[in-house]
N, C-alpha and C positions, 0 to 999 in steps of 0.2 A: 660542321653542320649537325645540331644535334637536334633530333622532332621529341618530340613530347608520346609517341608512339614508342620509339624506342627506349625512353625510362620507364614508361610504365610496364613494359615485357621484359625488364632487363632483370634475369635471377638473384643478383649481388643487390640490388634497391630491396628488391623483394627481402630478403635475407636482412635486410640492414631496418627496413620498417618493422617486420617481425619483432627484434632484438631492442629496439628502442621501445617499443609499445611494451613489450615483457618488463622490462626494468620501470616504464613510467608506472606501470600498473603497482607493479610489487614497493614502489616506493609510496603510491598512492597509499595501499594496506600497511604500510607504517605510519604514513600520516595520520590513517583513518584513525586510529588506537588513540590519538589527542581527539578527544571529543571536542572541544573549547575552539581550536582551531577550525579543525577538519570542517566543522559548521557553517565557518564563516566561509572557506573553499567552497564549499557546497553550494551556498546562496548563491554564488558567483557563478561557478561553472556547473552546477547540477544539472542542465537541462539540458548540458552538452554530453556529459555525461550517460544520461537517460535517451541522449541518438545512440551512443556506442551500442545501448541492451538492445537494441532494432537493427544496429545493421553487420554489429561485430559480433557473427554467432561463435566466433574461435574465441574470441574473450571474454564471452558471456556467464561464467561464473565468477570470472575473477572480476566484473563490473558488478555480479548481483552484489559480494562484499563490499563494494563501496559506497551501493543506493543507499539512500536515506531518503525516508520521507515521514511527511504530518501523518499522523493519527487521533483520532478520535482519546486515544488514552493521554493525554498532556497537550505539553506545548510544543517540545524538541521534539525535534526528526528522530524515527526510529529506521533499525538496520531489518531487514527481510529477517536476519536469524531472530533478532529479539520479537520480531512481531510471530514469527514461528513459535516461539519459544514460550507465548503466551495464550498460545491457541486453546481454544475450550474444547475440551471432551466431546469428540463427536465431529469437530469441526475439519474439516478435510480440503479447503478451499482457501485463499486469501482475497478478500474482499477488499474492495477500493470504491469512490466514486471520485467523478472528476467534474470539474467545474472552474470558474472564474476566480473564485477567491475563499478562502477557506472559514470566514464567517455567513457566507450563503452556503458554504456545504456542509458548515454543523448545523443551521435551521433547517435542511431539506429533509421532508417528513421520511423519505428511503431508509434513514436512518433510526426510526423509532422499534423498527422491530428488533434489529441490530443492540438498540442500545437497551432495550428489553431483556436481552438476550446475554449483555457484557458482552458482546464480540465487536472486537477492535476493526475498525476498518480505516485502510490507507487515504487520505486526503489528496488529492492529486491535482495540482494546478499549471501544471507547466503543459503549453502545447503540446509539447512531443508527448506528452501522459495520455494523448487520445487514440496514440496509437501502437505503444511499446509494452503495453500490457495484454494486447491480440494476438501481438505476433510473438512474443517469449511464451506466450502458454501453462507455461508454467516454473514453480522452483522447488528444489527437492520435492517430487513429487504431490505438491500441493498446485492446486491450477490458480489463476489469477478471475475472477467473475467481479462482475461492476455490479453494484445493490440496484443499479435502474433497472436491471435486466428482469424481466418479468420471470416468477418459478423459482423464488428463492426460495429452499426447504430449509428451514432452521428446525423443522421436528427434529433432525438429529443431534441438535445440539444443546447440551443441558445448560438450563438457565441460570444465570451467577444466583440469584435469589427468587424461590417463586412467590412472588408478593400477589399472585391471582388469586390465590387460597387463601389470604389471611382479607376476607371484605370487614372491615371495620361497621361492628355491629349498630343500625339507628337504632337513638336512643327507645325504649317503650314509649313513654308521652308524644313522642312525635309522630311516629308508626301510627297508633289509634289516634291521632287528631288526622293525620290523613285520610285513615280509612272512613273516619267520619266524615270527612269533606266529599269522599268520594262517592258517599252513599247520598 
């Protein structure tokens, strides 16, 4: 008579989950290195994936190496490190928003100061993305913050181009035909 009590307390299970989970992970991190493939993995199991970052805090480094997601900068998924890796001057946070489908979350205006700015933010569509970016907090000391959240300071972050400064000058003739309509 064996209860379902006694494998879940049993140290040898424990010991043997550990040891399978280490090997699938480390074999996942080879996998990941075929971009081509690992992609198509991804589609498939990334949402299952992205429960691990919420609820496996022992494996949560070795899960952030294999997230991938949308970004604002292309069309393929990018890795945490590359989206780190691309971060602007100043920039100290990793930016995401989440939504239903990722051509309503390039139209959503959250993103105009953003793309003002060239800083890359993470596209997030999958259910569990509503809630596995709260609770990780953060990665290599960069926090996770949603663009909805009201208080986003982008003053510290220098702008890819500042096109504020250059106001393309109206022509003369039109300038005094206006001022003349307006008098």
């Amino acid at each position: 008579n064996v209860s379902r009590e006694m494998l879940q307390h049993n140290p040898t299970l424990t010991r043997i989950r550990q040891g399978v989970t280490r090997r699938v992970l480390s074999e996942l991190a080879k996998f990941s290195e075929d971009s081509g493939a690992y992609a198509k993995f991804w589609e498939n199991f990334g949402a299952v994936m992205k429960e691990g970052l919420y609820e496996d805090s022992e494996n949560r480094e070795a899960l952030f190496k294999l997230l991938r997601c949308r970004s604002t900068f292309g069309d393929n998924p990018v890795s945490l490190a590359d989206y780190v890796s691309r971060m602007k001057d100043g920039q100290d946070t990793i930016y995401y928003i989440n939504g239903d489908n990722i051509a309503a979350l390039l139209r959503s205006p959250h993103l105009e100061g953003f793309k003002a700015r060239g800083v890359e933010v993470l596209l997030l569509t999958d259910t569990v993305d509503d809630f596995w970016p709260g609770a990780v907090a953060e990665y290599q000391g960069k926090k996770f913050k949603s663009v909805t959240r009201s208080g986003q300071d982008l003053g510290k972050i220098t702008p890819a181009e500042d096109k504020a400064d250059e106001k393309p000058a109206a022509p003369a003739g039109d300038l005094d035909a206006l001022i003349a309509l307006m008098k």
